[in-house]
Biotite code that builds the C-alpha atoms (Angstrom):
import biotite.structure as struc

atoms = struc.array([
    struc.Atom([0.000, 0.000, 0.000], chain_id="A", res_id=1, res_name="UNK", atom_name="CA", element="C"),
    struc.Atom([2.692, 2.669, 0.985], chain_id="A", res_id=2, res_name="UNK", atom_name="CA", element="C"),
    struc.Atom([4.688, 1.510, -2.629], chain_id="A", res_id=3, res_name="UNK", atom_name="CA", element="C"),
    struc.Atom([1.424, 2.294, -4.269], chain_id="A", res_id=4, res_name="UNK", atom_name="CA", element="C"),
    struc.Atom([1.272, 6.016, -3.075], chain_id="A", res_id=5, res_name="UNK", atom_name="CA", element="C"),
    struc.Atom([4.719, 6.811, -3.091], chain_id="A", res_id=6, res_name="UNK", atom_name="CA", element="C"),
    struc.Atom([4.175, 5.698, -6.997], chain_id="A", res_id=7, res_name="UNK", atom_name="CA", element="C"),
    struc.Atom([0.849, 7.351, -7.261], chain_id="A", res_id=8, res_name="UNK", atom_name="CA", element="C"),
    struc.Atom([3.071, 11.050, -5.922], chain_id="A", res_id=9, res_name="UNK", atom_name="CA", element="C"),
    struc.Atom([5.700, 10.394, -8.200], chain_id="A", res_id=10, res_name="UNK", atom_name="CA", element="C"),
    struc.Atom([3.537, 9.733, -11.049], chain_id="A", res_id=11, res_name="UNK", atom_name="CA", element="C"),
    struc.Atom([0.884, 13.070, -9.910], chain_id="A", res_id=12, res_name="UNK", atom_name="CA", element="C"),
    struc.Atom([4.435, 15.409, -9.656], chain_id="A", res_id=13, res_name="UNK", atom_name="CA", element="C"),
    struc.Atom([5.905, 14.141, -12.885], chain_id="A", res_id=14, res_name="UNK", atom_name="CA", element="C"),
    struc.Atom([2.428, 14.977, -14.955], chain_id="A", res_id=15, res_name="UNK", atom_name="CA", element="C"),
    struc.Atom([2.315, 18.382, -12.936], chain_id="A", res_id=16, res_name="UNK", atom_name="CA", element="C"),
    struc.Atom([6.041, 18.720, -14.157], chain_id="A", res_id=17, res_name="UNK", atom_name="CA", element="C"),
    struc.Atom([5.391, 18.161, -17.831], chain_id="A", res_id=18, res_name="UNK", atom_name="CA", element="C"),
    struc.Atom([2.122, 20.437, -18.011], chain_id="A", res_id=19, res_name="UNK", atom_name="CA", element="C"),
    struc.Atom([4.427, 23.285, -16.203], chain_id="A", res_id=20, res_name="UNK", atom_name="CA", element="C"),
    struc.Atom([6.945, 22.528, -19.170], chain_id="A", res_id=21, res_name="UNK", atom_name="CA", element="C"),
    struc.Atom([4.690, 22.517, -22.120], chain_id="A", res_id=22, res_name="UNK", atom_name="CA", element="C"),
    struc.Atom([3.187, 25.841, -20.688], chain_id="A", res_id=23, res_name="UNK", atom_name="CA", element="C"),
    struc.Atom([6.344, 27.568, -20.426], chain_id="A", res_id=24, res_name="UNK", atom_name="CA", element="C"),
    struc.Atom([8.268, 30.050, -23.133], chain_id="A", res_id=25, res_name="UNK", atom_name="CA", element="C"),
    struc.Atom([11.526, 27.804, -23.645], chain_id="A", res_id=26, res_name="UNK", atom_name="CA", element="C"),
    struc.Atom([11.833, 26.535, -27.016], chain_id="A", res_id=27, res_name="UNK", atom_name="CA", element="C"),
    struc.Atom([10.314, 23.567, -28.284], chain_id="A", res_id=28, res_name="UNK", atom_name="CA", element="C"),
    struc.Atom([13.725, 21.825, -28.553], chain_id="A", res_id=29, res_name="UNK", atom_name="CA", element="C"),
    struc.Atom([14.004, 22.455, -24.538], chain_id="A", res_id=30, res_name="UNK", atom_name="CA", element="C"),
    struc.Atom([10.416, 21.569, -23.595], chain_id="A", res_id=31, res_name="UNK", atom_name="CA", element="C"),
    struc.Atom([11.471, 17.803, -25.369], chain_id="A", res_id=32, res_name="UNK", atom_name="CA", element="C"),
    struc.Atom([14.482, 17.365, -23.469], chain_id="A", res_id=33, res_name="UNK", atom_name="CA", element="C"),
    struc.Atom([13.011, 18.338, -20.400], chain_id="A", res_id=34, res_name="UNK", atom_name="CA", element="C"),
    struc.Atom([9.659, 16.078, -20.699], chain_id="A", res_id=35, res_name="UNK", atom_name="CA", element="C"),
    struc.Atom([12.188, 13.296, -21.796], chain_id="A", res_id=36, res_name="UNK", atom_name="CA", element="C"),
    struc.Atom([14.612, 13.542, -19.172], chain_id="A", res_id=37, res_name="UNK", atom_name="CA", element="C"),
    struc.Atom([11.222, 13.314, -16.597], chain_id="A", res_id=38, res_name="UNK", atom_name="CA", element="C"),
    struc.Atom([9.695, 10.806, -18.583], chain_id="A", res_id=39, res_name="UNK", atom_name="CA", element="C"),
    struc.Atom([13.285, 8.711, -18.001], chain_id="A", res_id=40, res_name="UNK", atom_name="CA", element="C"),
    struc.Atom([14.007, 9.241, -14.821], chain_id="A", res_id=41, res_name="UNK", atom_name="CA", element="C"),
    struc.Atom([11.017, 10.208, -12.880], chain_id="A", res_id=42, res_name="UNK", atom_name="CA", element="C"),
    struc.Atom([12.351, 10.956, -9.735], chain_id="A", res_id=43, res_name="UNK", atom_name="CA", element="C"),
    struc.Atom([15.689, 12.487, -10.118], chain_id="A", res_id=44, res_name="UNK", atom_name="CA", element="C"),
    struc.Atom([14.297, 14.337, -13.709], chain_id="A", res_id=45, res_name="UNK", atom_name="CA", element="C"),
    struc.Atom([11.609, 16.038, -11.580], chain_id="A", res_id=46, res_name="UNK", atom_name="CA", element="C"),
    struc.Atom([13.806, 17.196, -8.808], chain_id="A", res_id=47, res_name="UNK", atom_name="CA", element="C"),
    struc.Atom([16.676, 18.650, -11.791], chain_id="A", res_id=48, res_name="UNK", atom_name="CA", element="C"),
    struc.Atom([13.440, 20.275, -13.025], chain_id="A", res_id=49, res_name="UNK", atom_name="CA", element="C"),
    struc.Atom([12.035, 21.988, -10.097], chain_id="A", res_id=50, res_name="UNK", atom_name="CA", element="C"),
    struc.Atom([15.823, 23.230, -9.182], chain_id="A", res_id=51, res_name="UNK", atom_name="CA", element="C"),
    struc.Atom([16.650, 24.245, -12.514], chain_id="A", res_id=52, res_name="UNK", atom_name="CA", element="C"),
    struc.Atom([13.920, 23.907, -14.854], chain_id="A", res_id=53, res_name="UNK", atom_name="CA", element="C"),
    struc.Atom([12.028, 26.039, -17.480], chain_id="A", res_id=54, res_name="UNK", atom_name="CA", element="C"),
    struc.Atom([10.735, 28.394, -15.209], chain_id="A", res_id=55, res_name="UNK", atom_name="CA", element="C"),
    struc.Atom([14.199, 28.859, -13.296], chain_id="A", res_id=56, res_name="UNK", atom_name="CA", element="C"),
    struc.Atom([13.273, 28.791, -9.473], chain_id="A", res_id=57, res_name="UNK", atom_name="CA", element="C"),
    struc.Atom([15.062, 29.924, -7.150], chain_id="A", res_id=58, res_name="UNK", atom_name="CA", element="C"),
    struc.Atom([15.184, 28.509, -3.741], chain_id="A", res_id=59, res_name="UNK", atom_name="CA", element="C"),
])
């Protein structure tokens, strides 16, 4: 049961992710490589992408 959240998080952040990428103004050529390198490796792609994504936050 706990697997089947932690998947269900991962799987709810990484779509969140993707929609945040396709709706920002980076080029198409970035908004591939970033969906792909989420799509690859869900967790650590997300995490590279909230850090230093399209949308460049800073925290």
């Amino acid at each position: 049961m706990f697997k089947t959240l932690i998947g269900l998080l991962i799987l709810i952040a990484d779509i969140w992710a993707i929609l945040q990428v396709f709706n920002s103004r980076v080029s198409t050529a970035a908004k591939i490589l970033w969906t792909l390198l989420i799509l690859i490796f869900p967790v650590v792609g997300f995490i590279i992408w909230f850090f230093a994504g399209p949308g460049g936050k800073k925290i």
